[in-house]
DRENPA-3360 file (N, C-alpha, C; in nm, 2 decimals, always signed):
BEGIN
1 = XXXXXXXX = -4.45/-2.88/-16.17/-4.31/-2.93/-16.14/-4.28/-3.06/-16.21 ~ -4.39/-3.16/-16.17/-4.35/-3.27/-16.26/-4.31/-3.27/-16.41 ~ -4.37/-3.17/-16.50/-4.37/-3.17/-16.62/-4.27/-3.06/-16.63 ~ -4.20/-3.00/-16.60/-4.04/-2.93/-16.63/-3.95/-3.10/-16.58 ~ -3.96/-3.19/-16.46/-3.87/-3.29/-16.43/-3.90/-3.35/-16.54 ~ -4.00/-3.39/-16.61/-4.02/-3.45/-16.74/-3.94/-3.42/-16.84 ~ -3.94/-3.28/-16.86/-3.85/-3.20/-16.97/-3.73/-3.25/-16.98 ~ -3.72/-3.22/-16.82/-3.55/-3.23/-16.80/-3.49/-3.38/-16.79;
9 = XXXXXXXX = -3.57/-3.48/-16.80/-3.50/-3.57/-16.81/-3.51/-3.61/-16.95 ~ -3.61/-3.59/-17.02/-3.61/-3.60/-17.16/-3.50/-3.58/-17.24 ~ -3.48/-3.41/-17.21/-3.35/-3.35/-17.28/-3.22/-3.41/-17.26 ~ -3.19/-3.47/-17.09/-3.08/-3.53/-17.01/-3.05/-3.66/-17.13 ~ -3.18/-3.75/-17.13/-3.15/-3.88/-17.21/-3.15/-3.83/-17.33 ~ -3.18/-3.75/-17.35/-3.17/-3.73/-17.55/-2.98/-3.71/-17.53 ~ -2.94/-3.64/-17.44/-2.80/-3.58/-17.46/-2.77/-3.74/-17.46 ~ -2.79/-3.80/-17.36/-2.69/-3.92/-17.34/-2.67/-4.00/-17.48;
17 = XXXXXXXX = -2.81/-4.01/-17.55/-2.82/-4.10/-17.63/-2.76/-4.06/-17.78 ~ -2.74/-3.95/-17.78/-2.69/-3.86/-17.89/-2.56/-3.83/-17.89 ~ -2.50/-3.84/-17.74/-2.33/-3.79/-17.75/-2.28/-3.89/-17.83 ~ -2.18/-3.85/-17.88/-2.07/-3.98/-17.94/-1.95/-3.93/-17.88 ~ -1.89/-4.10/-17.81/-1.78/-4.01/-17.76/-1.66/-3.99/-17.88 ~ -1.60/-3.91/-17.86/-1.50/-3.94/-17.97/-1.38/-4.05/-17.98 ~ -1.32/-4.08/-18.12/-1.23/-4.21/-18.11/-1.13/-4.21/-18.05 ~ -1.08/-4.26/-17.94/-0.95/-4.25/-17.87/-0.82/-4.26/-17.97;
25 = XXXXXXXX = -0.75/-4.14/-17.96/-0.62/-4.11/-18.05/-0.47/-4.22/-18.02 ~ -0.51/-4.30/-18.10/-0.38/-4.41/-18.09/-0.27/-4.39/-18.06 ~ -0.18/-4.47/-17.98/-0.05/-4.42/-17.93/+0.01/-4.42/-18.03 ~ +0.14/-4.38/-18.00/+0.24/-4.29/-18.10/+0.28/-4.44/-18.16 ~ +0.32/-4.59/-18.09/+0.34/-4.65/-18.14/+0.29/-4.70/-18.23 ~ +0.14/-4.73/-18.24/+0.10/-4.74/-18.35/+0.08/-4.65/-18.44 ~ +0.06/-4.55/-18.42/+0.12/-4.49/-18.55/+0.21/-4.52/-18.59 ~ +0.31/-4.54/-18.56/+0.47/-4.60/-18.62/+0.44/-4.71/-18.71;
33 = XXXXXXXX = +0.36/-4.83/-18.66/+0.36/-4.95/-18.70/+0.26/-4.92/-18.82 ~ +0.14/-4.79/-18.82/+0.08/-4.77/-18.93/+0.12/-4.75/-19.05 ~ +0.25/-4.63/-19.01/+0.32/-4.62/-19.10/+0.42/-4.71/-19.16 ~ +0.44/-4.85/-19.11/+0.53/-4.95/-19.14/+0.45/-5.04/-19.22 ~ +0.31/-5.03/-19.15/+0.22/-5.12/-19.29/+0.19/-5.07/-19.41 ~ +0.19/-4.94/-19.40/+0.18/-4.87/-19.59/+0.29/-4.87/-19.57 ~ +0.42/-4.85/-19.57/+0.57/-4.90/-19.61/+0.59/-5.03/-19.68 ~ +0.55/-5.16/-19.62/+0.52/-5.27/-19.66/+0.47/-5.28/-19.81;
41 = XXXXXXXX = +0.36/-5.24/-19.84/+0.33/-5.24/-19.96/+0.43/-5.19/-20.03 ~ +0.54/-5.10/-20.01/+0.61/-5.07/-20.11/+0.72/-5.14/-20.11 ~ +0.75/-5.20/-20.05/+0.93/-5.32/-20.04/+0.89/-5.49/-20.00 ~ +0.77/-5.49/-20.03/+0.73/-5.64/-20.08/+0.66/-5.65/-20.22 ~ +0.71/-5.76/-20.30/+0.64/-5.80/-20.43/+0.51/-5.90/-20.43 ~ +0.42/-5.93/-20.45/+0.34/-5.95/-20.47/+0.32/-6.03/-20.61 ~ +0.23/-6.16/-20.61/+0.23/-6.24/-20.74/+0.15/-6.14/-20.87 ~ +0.18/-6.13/-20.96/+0.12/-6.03/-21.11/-0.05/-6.11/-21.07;
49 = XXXXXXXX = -0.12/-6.23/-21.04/-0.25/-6.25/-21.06/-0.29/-6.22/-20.90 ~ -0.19/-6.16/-20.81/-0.29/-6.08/-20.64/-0.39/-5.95/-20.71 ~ -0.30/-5.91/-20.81/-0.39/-5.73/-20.81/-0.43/-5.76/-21.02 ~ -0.53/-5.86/-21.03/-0.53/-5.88/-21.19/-0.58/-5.75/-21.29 ~ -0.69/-5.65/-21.20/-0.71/-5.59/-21.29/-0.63/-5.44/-21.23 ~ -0.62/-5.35/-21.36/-0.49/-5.20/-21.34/-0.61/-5.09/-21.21 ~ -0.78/-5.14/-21.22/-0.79/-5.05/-21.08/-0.81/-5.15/-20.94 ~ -0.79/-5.28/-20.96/-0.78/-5.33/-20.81/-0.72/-5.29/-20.70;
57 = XXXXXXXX = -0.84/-5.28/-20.60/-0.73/-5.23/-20.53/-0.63/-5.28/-20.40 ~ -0.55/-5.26/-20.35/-0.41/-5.31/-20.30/-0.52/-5.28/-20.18 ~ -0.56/-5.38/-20.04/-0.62/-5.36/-19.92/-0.51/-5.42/-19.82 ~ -0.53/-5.30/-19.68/-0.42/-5.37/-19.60/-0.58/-5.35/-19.47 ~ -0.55/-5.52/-19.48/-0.66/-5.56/-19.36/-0.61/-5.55/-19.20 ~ -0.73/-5.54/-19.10/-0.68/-5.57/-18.95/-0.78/-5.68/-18.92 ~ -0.70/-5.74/-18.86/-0.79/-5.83/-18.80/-0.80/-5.85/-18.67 ~ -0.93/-5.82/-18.61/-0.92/-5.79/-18.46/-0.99/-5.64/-18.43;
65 = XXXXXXXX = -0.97/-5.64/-18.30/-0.98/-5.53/-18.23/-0.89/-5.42/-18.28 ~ -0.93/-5.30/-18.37/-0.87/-5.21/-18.45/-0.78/-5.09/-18.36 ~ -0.67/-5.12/-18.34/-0.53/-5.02/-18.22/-0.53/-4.91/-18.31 ~ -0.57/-4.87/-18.44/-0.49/-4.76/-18.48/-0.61/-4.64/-18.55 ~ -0.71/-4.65/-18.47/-0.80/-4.53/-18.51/-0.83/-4.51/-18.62 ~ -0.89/-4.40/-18.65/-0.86/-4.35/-18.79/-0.73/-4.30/-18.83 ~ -0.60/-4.34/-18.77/-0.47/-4.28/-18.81/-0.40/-4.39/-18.92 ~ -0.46/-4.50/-18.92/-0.39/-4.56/-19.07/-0.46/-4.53/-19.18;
73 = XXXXXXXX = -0.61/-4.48/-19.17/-0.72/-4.45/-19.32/-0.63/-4.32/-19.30 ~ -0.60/-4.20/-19.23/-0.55/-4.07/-19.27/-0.44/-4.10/-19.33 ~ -0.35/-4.23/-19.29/-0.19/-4.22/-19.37/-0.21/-4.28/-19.51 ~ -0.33/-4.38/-19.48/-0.28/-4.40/-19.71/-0.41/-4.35/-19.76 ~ -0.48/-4.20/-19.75/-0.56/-4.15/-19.83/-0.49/-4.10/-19.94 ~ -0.59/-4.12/-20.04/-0.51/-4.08/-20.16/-0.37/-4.19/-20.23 ~ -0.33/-4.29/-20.15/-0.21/-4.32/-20.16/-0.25/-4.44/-20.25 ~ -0.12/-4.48/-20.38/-0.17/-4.59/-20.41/-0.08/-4.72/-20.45;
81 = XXXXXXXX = -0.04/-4.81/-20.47/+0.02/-4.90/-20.49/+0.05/-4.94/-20.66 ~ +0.17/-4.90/-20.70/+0.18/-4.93/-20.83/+0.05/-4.91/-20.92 ~ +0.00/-4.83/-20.89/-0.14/-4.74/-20.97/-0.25/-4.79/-20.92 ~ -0.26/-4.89/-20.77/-0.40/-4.96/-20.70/-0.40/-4.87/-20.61 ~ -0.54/-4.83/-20.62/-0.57/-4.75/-20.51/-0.57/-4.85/-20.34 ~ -0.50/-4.80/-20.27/-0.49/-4.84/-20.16/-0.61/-4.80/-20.01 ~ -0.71/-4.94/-19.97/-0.79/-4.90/-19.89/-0.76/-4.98/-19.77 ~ -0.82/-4.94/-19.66/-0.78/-5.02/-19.52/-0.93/-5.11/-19.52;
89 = XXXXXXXX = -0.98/-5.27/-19.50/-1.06/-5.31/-19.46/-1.02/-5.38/-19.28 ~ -1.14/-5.35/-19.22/-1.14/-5.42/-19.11/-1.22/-5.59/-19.08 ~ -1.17/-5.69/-19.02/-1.23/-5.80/-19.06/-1.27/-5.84/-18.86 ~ -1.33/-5.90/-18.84/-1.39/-5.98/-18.72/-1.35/-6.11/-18.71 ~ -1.33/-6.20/-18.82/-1.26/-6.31/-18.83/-1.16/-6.33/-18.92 ~ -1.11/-6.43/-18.95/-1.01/-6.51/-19.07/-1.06/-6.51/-19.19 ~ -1.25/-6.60/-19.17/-1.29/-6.64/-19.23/-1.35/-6.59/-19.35 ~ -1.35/-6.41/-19.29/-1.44/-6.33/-19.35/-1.36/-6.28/-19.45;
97 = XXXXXXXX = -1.20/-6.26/-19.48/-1.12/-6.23/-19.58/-1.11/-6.25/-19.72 ~ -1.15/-6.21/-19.82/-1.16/-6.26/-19.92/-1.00/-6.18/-19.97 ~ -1.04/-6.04/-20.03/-0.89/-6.02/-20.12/-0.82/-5.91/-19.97 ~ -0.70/-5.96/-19.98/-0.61/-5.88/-19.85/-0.46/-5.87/-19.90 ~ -0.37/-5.81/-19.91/-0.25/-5.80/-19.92/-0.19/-5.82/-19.79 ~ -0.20/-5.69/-19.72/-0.12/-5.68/-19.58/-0.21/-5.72/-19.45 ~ -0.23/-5.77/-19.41/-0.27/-5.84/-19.26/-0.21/-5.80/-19.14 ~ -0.27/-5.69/-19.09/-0.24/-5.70/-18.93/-0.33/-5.75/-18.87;
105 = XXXXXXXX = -0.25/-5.85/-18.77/-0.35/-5.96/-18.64/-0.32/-5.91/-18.58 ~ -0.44/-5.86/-18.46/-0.42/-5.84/-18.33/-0.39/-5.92/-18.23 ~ -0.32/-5.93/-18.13/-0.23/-6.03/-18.08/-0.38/-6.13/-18.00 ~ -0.33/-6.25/-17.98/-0.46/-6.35/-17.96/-0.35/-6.46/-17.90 ~ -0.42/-6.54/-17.86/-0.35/-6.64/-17.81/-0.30/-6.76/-17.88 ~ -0.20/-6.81/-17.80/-0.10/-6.90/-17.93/-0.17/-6.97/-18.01 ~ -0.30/-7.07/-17.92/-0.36/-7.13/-18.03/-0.42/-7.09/-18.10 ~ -0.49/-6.99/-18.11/-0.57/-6.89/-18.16/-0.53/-6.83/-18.32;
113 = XXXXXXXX = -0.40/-6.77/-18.23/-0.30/-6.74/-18.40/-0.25/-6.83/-18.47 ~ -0.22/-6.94/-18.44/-0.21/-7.07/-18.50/-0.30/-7.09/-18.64 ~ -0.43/-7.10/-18.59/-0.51/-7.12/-18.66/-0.59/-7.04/-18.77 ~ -0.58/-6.91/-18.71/-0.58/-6.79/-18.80/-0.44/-6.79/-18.93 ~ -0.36/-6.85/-18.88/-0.25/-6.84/-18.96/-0.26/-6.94/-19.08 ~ -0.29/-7.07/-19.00/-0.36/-7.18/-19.09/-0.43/-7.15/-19.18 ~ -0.50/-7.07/-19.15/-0.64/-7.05/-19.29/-0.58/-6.94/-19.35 ~ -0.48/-6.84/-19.34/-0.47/-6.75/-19.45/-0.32/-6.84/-19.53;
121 = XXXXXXXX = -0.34/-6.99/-19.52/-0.19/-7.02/-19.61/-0.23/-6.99/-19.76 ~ -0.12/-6.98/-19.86/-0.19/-7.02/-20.01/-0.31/-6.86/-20.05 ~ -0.28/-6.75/-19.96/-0.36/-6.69/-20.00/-0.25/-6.59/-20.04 ~ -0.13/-6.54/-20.05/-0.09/-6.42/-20.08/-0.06/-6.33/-20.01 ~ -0.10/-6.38/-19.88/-0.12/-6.25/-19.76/-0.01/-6.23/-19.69 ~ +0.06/-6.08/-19.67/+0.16/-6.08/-19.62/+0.09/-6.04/-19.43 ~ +0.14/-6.13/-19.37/+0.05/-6.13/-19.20/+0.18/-6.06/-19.14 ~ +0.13/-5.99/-19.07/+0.19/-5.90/-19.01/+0.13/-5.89/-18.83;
129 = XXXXXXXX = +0.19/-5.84/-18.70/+0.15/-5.88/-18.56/+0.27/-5.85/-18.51 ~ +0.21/-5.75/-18.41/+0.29/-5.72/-18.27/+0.33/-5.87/-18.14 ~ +0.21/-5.95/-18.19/+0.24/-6.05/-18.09/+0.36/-6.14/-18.05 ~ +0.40/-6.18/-17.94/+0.50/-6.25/-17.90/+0.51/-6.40/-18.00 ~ +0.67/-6.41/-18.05/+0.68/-6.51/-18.13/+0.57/-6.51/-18.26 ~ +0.55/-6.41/-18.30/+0.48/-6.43/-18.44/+0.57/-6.48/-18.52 ~ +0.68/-6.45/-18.57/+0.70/-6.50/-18.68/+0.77/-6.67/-18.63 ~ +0.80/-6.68/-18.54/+0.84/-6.81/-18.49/+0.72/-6.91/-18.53;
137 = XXXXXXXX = +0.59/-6.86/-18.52/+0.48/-6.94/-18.52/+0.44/-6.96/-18.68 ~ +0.48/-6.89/-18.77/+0.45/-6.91/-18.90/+0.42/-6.79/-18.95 ~ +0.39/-6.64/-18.87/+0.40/-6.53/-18.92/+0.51/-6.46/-18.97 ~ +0.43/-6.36/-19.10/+0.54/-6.31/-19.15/+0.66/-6.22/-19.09 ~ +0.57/-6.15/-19.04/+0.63/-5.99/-18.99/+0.58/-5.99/-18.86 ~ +0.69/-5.99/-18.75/+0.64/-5.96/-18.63/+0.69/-5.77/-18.59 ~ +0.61/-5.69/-18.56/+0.68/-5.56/-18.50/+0.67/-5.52/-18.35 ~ +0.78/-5.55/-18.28/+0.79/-5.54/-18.16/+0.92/-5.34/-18.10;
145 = XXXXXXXX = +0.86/-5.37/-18.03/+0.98/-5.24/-17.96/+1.10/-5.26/-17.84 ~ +1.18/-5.22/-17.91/+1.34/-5.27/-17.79/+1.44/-5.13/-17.81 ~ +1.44/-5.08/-17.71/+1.51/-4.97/-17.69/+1.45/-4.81/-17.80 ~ +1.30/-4.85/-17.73/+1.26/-4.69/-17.76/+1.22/-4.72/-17.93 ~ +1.19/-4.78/-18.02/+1.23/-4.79/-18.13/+1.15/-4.92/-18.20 ~ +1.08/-4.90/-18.29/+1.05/-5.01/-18.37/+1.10/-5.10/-18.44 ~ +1.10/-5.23/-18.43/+1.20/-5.31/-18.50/+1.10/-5.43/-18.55 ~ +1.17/-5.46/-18.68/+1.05/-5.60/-18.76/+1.17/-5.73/-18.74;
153 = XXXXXXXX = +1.06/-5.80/-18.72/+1.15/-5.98/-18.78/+1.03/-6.03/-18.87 ~ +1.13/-6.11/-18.94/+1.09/-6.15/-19.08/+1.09/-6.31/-19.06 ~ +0.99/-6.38/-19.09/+1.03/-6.51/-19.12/+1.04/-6.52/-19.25 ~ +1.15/-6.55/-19.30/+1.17/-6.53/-19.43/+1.12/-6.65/-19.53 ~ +1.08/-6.76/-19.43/+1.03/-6.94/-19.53/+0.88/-6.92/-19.52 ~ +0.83/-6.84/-19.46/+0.69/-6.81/-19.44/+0.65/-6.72/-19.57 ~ +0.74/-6.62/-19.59/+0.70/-6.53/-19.71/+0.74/-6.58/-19.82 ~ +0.80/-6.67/-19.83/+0.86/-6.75/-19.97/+0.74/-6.83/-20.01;
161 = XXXXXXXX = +0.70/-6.92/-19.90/+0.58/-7.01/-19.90/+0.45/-6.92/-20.00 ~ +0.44/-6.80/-19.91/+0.32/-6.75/-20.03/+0.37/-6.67/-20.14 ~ +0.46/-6.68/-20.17/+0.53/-6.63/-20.32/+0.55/-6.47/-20.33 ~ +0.59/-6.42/-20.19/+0.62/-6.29/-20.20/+0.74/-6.27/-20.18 ~ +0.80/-6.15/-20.23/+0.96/-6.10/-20.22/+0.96/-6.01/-20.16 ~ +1.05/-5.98/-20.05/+1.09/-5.86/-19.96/+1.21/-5.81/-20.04 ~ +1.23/-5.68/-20.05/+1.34/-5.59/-20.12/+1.42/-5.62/-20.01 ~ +1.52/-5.60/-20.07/+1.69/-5.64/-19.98/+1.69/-5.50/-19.87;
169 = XXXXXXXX = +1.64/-5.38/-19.91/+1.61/-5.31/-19.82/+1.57/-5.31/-19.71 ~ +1.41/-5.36/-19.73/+1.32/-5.45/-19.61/+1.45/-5.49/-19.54 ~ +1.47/-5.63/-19.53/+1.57/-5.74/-19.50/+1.71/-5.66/-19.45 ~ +1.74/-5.57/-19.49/+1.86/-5.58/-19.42/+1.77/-5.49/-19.25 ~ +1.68/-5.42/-19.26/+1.66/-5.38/-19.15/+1.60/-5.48/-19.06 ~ +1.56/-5.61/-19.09/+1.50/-5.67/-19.00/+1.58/-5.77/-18.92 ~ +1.57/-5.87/-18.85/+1.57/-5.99/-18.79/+1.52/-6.07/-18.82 ~ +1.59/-6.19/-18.90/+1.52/-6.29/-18.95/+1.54/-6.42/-18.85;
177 = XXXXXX = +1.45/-6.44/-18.88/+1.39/-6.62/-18.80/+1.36/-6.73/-18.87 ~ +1.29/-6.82/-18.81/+1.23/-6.94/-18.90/+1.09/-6.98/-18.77 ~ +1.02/-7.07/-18.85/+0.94/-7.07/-18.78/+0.96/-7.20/-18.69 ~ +0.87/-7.24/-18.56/+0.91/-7.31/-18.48/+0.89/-7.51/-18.52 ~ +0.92/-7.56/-18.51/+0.90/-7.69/-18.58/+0.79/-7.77/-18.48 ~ +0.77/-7.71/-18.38/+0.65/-7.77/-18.29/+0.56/-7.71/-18.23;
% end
């Protein structure tokens, strides 16, 4: 008897240790906002020395705790940016960023994003965040939801600052701001 209880707990912990659970399927909102970050790449300009060689590739980083599954690697497979193959990196910190185009922050606390924001100045990066007052704080693109519906605000002295252009497209759909002076 002991040695079947043996068996059976053997096989019990092999199961436990072996399941994987699978990735929890992201809400519908973020997919929305997934789909608004590869959008981005295509109605913002970027400086000619961000992408210097013809296969670099165009990365739209997260930073933080990852909201969108594998449903943003499914939306820009294959996809590419004025001939750069477009890949998703995920980052743990600020610090760890080297080449990034699009930046989603996961929402963090005021001082927190502050400072994350601080260190990506002078880099090219268009920052992007669902969080409250992002673009008031110095981010670029904040995407929030008001009546069922996704909506961007732009700080538009934030994106000037790192030398990128939003198409008048972009801009007319958004809410522009400025950032807070204190």
């Amino acid at each position: 008897m002991k040695f079947l209880t043996s068996i059976f707990w053997l096989g019990f912990s092999f199961f436990l240790f072996s399941y994987r659970q699978p990735q929890p399927e992201p809400s519908n909102e973020y997919k929305v906002k997934a789909v608004f970050l590869f959008n981005f790449s295509h109605y913002v300009e970027w400086p000619l020395d961000v992408l210097p060689e013809d296969d670099s590739p165009f990365v739209i980083g997260i930073l933080g705790k990852d909201p969108f599954g594998s449903y943003l690697d499914e939306t820009v497979k294959n996809e590419q940016v004025k001939k750069h193959p477009l890949v998703i990196q995920r980052f743990n910190r600020a610090d760890e960023i080297t080449a990034c185009h699009v930046l989603y922050i996961i929402p963090n606390d005021k001082d927190e994003m502050k400072g994350i924001l601080d260190r990506l100045k002078s880099k090219n990066i268009l920052t992007v965040s669902d969080a409250s007052n992002f673009a008031r704080l110095g981010g670029m693109i904040r995407l929030y939801t008001e009546a069922n519906k996704t909506r961007i605000r732009i700080n538009l002295s934030a994106v000037k600052k790192e030398e990128l252009v939003c198409s008048s497209k972009l801009l007319r759909l958004a809410d522009i701001v400025e950032s807070q002076t204190h």
